[in-house]
Each structure stands twice: as structure tokens, then as C-alpha cells.
C-alpha positions as CSV (number, residue, x, y, z in Angstrom):
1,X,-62.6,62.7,5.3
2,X,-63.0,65.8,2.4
3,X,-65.5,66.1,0.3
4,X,-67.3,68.7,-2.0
5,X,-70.3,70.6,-1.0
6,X,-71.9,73.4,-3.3
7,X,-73.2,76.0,-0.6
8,X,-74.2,79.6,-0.8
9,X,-72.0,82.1,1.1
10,X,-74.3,84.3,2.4
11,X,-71.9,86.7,4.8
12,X,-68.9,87.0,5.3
13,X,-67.3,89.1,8.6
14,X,-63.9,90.5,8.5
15,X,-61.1,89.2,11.3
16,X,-57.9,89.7,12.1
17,X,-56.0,87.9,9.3
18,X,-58.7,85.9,8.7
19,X,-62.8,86.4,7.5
20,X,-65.6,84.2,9.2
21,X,-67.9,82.9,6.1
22,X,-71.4,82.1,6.8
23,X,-72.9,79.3,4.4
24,X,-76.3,77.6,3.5
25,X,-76.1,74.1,1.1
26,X,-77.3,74.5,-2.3
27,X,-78.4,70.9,-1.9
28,X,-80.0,68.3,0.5
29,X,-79.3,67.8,3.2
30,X,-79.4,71.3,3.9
31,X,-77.9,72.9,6.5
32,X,-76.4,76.2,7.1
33,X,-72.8,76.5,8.8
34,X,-69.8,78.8,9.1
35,X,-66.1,78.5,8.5
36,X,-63.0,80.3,9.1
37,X,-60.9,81.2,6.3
38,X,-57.2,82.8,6.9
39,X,-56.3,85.5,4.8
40,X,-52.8,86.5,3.9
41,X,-53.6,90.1,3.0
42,X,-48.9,90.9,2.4
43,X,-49.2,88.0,-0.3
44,X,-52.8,88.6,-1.4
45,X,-53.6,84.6,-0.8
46,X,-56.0,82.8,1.2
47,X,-54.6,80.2,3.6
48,X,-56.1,77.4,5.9
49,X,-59.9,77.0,6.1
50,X,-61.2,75.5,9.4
51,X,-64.1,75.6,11.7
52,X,-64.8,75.0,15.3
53,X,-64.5,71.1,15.9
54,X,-67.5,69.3,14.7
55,X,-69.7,72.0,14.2
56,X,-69.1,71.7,9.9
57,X,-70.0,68.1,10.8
58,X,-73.4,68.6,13.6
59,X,-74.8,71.2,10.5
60,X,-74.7,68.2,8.3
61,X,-75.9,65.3,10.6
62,X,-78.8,67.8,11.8
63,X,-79.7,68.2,7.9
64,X,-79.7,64.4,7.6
65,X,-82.3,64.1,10.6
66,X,-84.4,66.1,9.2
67,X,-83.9,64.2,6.1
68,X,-84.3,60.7,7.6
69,X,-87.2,62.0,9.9
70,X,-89.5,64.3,7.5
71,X,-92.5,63.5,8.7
72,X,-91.7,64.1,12.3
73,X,-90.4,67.6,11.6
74,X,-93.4,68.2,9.7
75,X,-95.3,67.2,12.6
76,X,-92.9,69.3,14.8
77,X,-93.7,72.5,12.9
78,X,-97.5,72.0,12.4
79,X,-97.1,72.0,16.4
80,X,-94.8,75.2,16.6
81,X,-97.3,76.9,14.1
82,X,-100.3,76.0,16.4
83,X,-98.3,77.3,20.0
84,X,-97.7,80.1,18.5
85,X,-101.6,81.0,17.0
86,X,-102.3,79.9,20.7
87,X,-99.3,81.9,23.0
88,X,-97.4,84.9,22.5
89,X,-94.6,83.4,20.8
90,X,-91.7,85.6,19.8
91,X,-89.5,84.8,17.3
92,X,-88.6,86.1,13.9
93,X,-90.3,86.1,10.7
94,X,-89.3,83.7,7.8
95,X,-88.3,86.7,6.0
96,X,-85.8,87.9,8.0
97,X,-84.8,84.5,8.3
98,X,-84.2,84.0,4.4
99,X,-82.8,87.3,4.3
100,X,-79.0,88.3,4.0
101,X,-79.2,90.7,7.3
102,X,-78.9,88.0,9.4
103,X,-75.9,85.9,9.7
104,X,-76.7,82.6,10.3
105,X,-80.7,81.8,9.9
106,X,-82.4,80.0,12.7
């Protein structure tokens, strides 16, 4: 099945004939995934666009949990938020997360 997502390409790493493009949906459910895109750099066009089996698909079912089960995430992060007043969590910041430094966003 194809269909039309609008997402946000927010990197994009350069490979041999080919450039690995990191994405976020514009839209729910959001979900952030990357793709493979061949490049054919003699005739200046861009050829096939794939990604490792199911993973296109597992970004968008995840983003439909979270969708489906909303108040169970919330509950999910209310907990995370108090374990990590409570231990010495490490993790990163939602700043870095949202920012463009870091490839795909936990």
C-alpha cells in the first residue's frame, strides 16, 4: 500500500550513491522515521526510496498507540517525570531532543 504523508526532513546524511533522510510527521499520528534515498549523482536524479523492512511502518503503528492510548502515555510520562525527580535519571533534555543536532529524537 502508498500513500502520502507530509513530514519534516530534519537531516539528511550523505552515502555512497545514496543519502539517509531523517523525518518527523507534520501531522498525527506523529512519528519520526528514516528512509533511504538513491542518488544518481552522473545523471543528477534521484532514484529508488526505501527503508529497512517495517521500520516506515512500526514509526507509524507506534504513533497510532500513542494515539489510541493517550491517557496511558500520559500516565506513562507523569511516572517517568516523577522517577526521575526521585533517581538520578540520565537522559537528554527536550531541547536537544527538538533540536536539529540530533538525528532521530528519542
Amino acid at each position: 500500500m502508498t500513500g502520502h504523508l507530509d513530514i519534516t526532513v530534519h537531516q539528511i546524511y550523505g552515502a555512497t550513491d545514496a543519502a539517509v533522510v531523517f523525518a518527523v510527521s507534520k501531522k498525527d499520528p506523529k512519528f519520526h522515521t528514516s528512509v533511504i534515498v538513491g542518488i544518481d549523482l552522473d545523471n543528477k536524479k534521484i532514484g529508488d526510496v526505501g527503508a529497512y523492512e517495517g521500520s516506515v511502518e512500526s514509526a507509524i503503528t507506534t504513533g497510532l498507540y500513542v494515539m489510541a492510548y493517550e491517557k496511558e502515555f500520559q500516565k506513562l510520562d507523569e511516572f517517568c517525570e516523577e522517577m526521575a525527580k526521585k533517581y538520578a535519571v540520565i537522559g537528554m533534555r527536550q531541547e536537544a531532543v527538538l533540536s536539529n543536532e540530533y538525528p532521530c529524537p528519542v
